[in-house]
NUVOTOR-926505 format. One record per residue: residue number from 1; residue in one letter; x, y, z of N, C-alpha, C in turn. Coordinates in pm, whole numbers. Last residue first. Layout:
% residues N
num;residu;nc1;nc2;nc3;cac1;cac2;cac3;cc1;cc2;cc3
NUM;a;X;Y;Z;X;Y;Z;X;Y;Z
...
This chain:
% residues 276
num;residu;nc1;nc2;nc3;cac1;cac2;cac3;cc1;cc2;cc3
276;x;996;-5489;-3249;866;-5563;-3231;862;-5666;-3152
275;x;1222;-5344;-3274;1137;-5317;-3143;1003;-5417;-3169
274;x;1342;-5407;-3514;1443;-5432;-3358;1307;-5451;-3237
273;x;1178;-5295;-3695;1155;-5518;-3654;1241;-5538;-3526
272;x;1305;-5132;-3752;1145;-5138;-3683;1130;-5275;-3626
271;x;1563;-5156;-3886;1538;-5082;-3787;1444;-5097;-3683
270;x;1673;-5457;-4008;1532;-5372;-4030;1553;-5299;-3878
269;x;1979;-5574;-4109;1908;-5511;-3961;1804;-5399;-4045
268;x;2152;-5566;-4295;2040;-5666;-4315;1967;-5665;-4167
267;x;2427;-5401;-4190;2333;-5419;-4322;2235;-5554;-4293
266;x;2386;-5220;-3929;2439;-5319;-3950;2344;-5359;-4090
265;x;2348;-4870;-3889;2266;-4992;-3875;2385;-5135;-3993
264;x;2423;-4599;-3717;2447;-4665;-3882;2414;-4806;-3823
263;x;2237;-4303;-3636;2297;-4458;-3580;2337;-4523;-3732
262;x;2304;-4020;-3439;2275;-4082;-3546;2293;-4204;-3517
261;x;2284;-3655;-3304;2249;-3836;-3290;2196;-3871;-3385
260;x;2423;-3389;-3286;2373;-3461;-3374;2357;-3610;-3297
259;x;2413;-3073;-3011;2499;-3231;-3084;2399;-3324;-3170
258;x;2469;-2853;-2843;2459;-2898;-2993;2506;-2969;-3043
257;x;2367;-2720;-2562;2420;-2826;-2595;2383;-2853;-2772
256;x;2422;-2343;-2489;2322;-2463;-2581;2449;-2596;-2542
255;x;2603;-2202;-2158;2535;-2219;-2307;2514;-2340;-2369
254;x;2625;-2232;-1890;2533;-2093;-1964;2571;-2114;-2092
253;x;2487;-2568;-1762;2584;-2454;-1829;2513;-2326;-1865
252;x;2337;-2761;-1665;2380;-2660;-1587;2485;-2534;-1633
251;x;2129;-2956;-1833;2241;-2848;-1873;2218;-2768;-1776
250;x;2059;-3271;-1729;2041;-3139;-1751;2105;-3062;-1783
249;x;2042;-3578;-1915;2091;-3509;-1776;2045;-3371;-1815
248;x;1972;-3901;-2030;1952;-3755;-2042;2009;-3695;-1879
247;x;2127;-4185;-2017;2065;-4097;-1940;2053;-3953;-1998
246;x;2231;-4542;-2076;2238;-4428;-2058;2124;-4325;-2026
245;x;2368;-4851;-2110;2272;-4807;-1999;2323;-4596;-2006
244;x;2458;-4981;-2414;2490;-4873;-2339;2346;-4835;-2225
243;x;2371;-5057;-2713;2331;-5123;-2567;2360;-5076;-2421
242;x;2502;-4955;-2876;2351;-4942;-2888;2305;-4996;-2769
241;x;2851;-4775;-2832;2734;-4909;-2835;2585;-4884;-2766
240;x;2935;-4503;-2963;2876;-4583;-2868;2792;-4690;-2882
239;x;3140;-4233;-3070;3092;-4375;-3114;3050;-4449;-2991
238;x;3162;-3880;-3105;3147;-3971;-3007;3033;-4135;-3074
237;x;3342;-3659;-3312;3239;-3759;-3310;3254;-3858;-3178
236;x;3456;-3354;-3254;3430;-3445;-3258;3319;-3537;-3264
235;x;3327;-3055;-3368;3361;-3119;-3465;3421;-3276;-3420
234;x;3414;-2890;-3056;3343;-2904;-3193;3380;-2941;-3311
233;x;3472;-3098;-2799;3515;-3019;-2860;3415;-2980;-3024
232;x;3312;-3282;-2506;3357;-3289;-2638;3381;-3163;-2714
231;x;3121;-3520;-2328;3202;-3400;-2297;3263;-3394;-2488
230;x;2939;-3748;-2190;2952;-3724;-2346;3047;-3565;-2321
229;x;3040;-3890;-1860;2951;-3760;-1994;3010;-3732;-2100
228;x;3039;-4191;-1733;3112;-4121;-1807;2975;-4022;-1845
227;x;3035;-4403;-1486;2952;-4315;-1537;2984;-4243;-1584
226;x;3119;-4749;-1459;3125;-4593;-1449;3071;-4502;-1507
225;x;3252;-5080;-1390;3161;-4992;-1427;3162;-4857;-1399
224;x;3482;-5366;-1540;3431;-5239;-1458;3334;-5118;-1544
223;x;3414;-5691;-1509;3378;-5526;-1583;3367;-5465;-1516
222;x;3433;-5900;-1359;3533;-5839;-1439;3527;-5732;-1491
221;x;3161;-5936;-1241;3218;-6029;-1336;3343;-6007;-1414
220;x;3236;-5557;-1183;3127;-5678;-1147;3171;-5749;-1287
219;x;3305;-5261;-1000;3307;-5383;-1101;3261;-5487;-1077
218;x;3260;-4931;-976;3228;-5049;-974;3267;-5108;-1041
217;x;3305;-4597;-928;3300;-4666;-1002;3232;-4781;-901
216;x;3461;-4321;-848;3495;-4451;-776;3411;-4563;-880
215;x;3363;-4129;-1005;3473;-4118;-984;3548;-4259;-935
214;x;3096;-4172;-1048;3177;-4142;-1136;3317;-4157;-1126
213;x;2981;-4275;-841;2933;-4321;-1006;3066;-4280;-1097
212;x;3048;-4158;-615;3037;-4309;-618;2990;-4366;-742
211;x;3092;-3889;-675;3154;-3960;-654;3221;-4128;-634
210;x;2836;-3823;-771;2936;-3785;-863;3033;-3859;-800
209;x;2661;-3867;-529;2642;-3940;-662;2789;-3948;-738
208;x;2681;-3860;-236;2778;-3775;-305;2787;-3945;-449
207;x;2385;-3862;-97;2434;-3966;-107;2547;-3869;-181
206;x;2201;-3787;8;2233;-3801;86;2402;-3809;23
205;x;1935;-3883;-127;1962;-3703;-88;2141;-3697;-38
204;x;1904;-4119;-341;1947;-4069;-189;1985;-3964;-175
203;x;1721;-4259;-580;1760;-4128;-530;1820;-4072;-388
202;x;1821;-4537;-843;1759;-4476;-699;1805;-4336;-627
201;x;1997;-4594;-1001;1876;-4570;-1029;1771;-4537;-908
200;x;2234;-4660;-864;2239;-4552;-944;2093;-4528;-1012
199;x;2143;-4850;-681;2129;-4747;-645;2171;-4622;-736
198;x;2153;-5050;-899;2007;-5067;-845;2068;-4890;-718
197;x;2424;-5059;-961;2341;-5048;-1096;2161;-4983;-1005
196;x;2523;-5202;-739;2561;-5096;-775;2459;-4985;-903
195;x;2390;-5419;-734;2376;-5324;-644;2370;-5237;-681
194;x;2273;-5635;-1011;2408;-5520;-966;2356;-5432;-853
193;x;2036;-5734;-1045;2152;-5819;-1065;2265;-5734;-971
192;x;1841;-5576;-1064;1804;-5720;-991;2003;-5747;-959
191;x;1911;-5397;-1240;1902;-5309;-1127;1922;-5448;-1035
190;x;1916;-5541;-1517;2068;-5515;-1451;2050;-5468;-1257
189;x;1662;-5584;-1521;1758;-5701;-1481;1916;-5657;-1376
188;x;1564;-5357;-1555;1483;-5401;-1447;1632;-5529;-1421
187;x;1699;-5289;-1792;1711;-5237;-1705;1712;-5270;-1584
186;x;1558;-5498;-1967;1683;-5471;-1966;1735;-5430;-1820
185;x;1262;-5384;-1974;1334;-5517;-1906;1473;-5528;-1871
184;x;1313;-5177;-2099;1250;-5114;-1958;1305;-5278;-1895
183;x;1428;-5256;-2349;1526;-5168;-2270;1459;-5188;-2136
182;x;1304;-5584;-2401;1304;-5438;-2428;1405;-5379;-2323
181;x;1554;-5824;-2570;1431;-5797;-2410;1425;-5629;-2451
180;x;1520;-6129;-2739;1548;-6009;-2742;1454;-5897;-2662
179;x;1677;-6450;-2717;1654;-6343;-2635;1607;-6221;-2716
178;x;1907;-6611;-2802;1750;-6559;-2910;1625;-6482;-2817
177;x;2009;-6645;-2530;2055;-6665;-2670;1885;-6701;-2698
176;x;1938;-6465;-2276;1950;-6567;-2318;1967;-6582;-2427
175;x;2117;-6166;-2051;2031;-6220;-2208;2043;-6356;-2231
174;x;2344;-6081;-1931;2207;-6090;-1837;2115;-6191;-2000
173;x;2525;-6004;-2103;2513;-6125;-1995;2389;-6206;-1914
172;x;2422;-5781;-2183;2490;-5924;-2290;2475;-6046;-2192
171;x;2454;-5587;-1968;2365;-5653;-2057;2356;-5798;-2107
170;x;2745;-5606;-1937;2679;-5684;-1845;2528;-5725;-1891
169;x;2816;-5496;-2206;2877;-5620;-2175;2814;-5684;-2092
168;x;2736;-5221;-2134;2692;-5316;-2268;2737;-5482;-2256
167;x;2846;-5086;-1914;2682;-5126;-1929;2681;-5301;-2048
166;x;3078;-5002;-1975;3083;-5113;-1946;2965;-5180;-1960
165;x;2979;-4660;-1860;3089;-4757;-1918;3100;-4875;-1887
164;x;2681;-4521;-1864;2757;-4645;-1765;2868;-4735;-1858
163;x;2663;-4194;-1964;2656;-4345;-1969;2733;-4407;-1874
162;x;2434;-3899;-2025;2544;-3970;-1937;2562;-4120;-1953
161;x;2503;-3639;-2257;2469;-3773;-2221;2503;-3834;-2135
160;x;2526;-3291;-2205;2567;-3371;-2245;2534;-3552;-2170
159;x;2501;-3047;-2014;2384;-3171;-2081;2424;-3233;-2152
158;x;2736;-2929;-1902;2625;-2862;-2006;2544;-2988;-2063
157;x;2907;-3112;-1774;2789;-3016;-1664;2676;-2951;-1780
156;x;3163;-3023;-1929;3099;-3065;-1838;3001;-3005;-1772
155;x;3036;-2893;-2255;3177;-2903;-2131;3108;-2929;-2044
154;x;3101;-2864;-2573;3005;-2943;-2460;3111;-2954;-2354
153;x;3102;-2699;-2827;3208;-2713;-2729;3097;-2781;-2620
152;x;2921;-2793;-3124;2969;-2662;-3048;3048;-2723;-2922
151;x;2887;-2995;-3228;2864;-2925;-3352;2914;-2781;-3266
150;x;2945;-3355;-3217;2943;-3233;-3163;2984;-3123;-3250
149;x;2746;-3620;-3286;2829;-3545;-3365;2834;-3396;-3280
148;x;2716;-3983;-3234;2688;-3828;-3183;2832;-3741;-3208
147;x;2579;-4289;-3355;2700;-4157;-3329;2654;-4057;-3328
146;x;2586;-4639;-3243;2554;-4491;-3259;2645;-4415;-3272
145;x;2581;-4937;-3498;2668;-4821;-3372;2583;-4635;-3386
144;x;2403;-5213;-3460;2453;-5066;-3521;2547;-5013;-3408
143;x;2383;-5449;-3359;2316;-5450;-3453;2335;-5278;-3533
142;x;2714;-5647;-3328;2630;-5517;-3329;2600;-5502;-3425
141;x;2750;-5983;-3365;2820;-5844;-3352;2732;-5757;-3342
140;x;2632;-6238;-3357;2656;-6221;-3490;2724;-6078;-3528
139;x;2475;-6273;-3097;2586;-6366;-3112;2680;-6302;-3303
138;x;2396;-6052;-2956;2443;-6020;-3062;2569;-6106;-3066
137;x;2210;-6130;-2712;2344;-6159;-2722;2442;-6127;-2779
136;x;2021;-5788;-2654;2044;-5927;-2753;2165;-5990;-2703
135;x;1764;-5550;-2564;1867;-5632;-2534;1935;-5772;-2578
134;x;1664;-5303;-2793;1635;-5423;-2726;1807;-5496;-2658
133;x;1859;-4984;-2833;1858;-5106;-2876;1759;-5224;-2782
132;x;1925;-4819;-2568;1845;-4748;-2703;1805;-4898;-2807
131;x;1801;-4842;-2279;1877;-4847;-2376;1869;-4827;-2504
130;x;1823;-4571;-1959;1763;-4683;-2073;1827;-4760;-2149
129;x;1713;-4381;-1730;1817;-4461;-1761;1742;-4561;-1885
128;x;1526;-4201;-1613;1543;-4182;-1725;1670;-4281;-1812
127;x;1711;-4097;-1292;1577;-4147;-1345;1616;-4143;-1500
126;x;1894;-4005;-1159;1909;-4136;-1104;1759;-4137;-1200
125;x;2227;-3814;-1231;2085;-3843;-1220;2017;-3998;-1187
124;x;2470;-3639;-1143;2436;-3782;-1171;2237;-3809;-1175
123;x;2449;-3295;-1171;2458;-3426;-1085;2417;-3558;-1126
122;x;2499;-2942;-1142;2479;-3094;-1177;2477;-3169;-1127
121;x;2292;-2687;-911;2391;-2773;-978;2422;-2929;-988
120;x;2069;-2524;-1092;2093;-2615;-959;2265;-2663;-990
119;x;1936;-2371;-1306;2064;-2307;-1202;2129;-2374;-1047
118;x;1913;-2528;-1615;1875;-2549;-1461;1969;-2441;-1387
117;x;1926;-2500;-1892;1786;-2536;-1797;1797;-2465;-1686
116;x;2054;-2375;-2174;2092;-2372;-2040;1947;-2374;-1962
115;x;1949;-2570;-2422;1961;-2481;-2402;1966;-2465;-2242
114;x;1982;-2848;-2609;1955;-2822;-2515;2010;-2673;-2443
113;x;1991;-3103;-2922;1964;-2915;-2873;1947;-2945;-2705
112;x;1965;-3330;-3081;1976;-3299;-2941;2106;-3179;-2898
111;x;1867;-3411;-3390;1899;-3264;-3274;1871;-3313;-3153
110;x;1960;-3639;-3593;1885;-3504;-3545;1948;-3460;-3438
109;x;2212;-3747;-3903;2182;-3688;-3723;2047;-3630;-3698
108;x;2210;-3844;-4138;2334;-3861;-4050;2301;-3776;-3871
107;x;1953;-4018;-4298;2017;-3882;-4222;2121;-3959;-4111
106;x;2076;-4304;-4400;1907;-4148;-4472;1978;-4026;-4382
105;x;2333;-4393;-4291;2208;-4363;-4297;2165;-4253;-4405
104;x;2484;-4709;-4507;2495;-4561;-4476;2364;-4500;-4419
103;x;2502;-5013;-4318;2448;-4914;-4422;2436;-4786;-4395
102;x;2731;-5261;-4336;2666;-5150;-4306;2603;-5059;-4383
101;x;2947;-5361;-4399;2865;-5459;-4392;2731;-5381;-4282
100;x;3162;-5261;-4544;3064;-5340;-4643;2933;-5422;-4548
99;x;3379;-5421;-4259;3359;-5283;-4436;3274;-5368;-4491
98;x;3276;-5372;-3944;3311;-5490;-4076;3269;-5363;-4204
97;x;3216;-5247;-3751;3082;-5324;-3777;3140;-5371;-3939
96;x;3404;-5119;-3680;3318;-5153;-3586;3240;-5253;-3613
95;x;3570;-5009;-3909;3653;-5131;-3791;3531;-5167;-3693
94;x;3406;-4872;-3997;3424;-4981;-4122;3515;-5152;-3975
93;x;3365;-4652;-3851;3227;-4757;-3844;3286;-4894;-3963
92;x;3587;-4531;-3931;3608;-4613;-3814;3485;-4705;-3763
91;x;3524;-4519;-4210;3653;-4555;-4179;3639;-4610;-4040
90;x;3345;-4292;-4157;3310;-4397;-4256;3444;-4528;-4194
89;x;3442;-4075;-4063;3352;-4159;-3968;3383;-4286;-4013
88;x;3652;-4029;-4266;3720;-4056;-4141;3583;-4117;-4080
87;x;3507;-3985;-4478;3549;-4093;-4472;3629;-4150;-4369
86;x;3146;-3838;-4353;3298;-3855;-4376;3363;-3983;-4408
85;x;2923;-3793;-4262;2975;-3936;-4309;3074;-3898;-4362
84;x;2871;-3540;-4204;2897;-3637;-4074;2973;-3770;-4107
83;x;2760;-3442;-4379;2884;-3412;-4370;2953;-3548;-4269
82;x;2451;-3486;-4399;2580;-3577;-4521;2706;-3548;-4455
81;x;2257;-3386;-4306;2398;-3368;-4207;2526;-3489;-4281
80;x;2005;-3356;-4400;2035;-3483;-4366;2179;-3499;-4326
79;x;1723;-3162;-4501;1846;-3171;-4430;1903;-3300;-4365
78;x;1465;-3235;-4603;1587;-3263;-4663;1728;-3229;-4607
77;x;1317;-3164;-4374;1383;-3334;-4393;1456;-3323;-4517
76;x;1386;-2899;-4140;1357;-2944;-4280;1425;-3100;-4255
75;x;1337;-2904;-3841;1436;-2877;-3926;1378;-2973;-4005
74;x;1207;-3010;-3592;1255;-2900;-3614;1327;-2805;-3702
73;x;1177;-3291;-3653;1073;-3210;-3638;1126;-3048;-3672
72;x;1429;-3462;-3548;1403;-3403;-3659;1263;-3306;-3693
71;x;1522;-3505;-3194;1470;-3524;-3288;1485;-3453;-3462
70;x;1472;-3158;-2969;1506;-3287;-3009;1414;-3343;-3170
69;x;1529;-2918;-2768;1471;-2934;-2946;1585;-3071;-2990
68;x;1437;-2776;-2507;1502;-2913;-2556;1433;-2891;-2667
67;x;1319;-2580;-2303;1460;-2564;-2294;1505;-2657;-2412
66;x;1049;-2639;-2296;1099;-2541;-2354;1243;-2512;-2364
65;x;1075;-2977;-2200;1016;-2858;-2184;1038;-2742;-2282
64;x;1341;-3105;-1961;1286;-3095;-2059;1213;-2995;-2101
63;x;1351;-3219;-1598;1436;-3154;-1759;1363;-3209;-1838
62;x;1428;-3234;-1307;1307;-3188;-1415;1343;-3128;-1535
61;x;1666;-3290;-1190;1582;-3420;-1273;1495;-3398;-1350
60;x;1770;-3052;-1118;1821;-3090;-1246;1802;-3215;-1258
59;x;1473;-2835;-1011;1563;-2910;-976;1660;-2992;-1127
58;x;1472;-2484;-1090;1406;-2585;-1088;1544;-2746;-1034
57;x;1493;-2202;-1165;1566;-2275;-1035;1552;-2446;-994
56;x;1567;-2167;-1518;1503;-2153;-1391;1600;-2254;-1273
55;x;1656;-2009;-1832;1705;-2117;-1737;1604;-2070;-1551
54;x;1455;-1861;-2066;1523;-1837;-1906;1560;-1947;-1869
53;x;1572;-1980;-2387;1461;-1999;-2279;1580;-1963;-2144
52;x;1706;-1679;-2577;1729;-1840;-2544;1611;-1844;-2432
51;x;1706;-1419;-2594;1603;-1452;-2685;1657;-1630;-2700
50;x;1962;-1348;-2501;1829;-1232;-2386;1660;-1351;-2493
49;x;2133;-1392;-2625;2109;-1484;-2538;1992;-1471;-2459
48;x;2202;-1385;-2931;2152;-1307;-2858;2069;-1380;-2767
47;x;2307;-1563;-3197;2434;-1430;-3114;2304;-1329;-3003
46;x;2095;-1721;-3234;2236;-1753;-3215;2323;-1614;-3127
45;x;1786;-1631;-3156;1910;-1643;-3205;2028;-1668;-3157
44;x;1493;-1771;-3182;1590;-1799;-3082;1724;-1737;-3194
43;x;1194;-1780;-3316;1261;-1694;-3287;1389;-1679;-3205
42;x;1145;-2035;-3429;1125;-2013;-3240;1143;-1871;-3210
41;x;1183;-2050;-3673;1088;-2147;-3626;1036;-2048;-3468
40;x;1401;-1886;-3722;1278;-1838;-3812;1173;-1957;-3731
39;x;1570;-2001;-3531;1536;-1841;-3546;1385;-1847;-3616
38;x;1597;-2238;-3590;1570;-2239;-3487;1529;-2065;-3420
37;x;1716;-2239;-3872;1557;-2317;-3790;1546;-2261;-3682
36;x;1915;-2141;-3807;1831;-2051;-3861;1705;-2123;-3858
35;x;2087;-2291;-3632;2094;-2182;-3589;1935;-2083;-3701
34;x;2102;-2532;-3827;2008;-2568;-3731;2023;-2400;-3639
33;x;2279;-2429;-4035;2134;-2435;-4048;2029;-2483;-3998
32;x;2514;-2370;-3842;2451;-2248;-3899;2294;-2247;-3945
31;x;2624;-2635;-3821;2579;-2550;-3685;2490;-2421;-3767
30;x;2666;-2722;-4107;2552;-2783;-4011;2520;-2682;-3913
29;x;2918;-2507;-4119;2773;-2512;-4188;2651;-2558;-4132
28;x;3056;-2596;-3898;2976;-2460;-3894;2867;-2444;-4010
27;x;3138;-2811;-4000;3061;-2820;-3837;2992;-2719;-3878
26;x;3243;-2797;-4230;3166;-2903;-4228;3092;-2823;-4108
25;x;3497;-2614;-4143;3397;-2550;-4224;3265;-2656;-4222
24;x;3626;-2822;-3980;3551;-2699;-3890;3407;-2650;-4001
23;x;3565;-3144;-4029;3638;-3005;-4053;3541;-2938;-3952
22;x;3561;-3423;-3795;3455;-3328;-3891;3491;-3198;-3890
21;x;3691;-3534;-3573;3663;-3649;-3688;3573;-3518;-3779
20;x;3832;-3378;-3341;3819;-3299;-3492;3786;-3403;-3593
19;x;3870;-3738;-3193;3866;-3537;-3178;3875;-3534;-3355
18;x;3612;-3962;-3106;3781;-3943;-3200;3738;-3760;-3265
17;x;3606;-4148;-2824;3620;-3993;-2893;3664;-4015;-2985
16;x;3419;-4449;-2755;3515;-4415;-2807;3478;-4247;-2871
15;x;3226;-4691;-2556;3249;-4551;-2626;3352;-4497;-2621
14;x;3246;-4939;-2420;3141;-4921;-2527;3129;-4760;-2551
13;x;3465;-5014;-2265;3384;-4858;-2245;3240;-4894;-2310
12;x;3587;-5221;-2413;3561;-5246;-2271;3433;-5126;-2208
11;x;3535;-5163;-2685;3518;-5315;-2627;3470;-5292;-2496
10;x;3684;-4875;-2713;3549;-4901;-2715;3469;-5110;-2675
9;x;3946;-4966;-2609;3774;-4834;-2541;3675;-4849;-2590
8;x;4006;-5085;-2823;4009;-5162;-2692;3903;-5095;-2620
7;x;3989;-4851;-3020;3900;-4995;-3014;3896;-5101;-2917
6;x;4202;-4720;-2922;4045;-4695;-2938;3933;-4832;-2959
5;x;4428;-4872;-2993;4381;-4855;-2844;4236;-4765;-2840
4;x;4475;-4877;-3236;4389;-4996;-3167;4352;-4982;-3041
3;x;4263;-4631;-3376;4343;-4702;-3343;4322;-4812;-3274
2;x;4002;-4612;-3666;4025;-4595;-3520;4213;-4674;-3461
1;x;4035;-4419;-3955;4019;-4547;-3887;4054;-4531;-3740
């Protein structure tokens, strides 16, 4: 179960760590049978780096490509990362979204794989911002929580997710009751609404990103805002609200990003009917 001061992080953050939430032996199994997809599919092995995609000079907004194995495509569908649901996950999606009032997923993760891209160095990105959920009041609580399962060591700068702590709340705000706005609207509001929000989506050469996103921040109506990276040890779980303004970034590291994304859906939430 989460503590309470995790659950304050996650209210105000809309994302909460909770370290080693998944044995080691759990991690390394999962890590092992997305390591042999990814041999017998791509030929890529695990212990031989000369047979990962060349990382190029390219800039670190142009990401994607041969470097990214996303999704489930890549790996058998009876693989479904059961481990992930633990009763320690189980336990802290029980304080998020009420015991009993959720549903276990079909699969507990796909792949967001990312293999060392870029030799630029990192940086706040300013394109690709979204949300993963329509935008709602969720007068009735969250329609799910996501979770991302780290399956190898993600250290700064290696592609790991970027989010706007706090995002989810100003959302909420921006929304009319029985509202439900797509992410690209979503977006367009917060950029209208927040300065701050409208140059983190804009590109100034100029500008020391990492510092004015990340380090210094913003607040607005009381919320403060910031640009956190999914960073993480192997075998934690990272919990985030579905409404979260977040970002693919690039891997400036010399090794893979290996992390699971999953979502447990609030019981009587049709997945497909979110986006119609």
């Amino acid at each position: 179960m989460l503590t309470a001061e995790q659950r304050d992080e996650f209210n105000r953050c809309g994302i909460v760590r909770m370290p080693g939430a998944i044995a080691k032996s759990a991690v390394e199994e999962m890590l092992a049978t997305i390591w042999k997809n990814l041999r017998e599919r791509y030929q890529i092995h695990r212990e031989a780096p000369e047979t990962w995609p060349e990382p190029g000079s390219r800039g670190v907004e142009q990401i994607g490509g041969d470097y990214r194995f996303m999704g489930t495509r890549h790996i058998p569908k009876s693989e479904t990362f059961e481990q992930v649901g633990n009763a320690v996950v189980c336990r802290a999606l029980d304080d998020l979204l009420g015991h009993g009032k959720w549903r276990r997923p079909e699969r507990w993760g796909s792949l967001l794989v990312t293999f060392p891209e870029s030799r630029g160095a990192w940086d706040v990105p300013s394109a690709a911002w979204h949300l993963d959920f329509p935008a709602s009041r969720a007068l009735s609580g969250m329609a799910g929580v996501r979770i991302f399962t780290c399956l190898a060591k993600l250290t700064a700068g290696g592609g790991g997710t970027v989010f706007v702590a706090g995002s989810h709340r100003l959302v909420q705000n921006l929304v009319r009751e029985g509202e439900s706005v797509p992410s690209a609207e979503a977006r367009k509001r917060l950029i209208r609404a927040y300065p701050w929000v409208k140059a983190l989506c804009s590109r100034d050469e100029k500008a020391d990103r990492v510092r004015r996103f990340m380090s210094v921040g913003s607040k607005a109506e009381g919320v403060e805002m910031r640009v956190v990276e999914m960073t993480g040890d192997a075998g934690d779980v990272i919990l985030a609200h579905p409404l979260m303004l977040h970002a693919p970034v690039a891997n400036c590291s010399t090794m893979p990003r290996i992390v699971l994304s999953g979502t447990a859906f609030s019981a009587g939430v049709e997945p497909f009917k979110l986006y119609r």
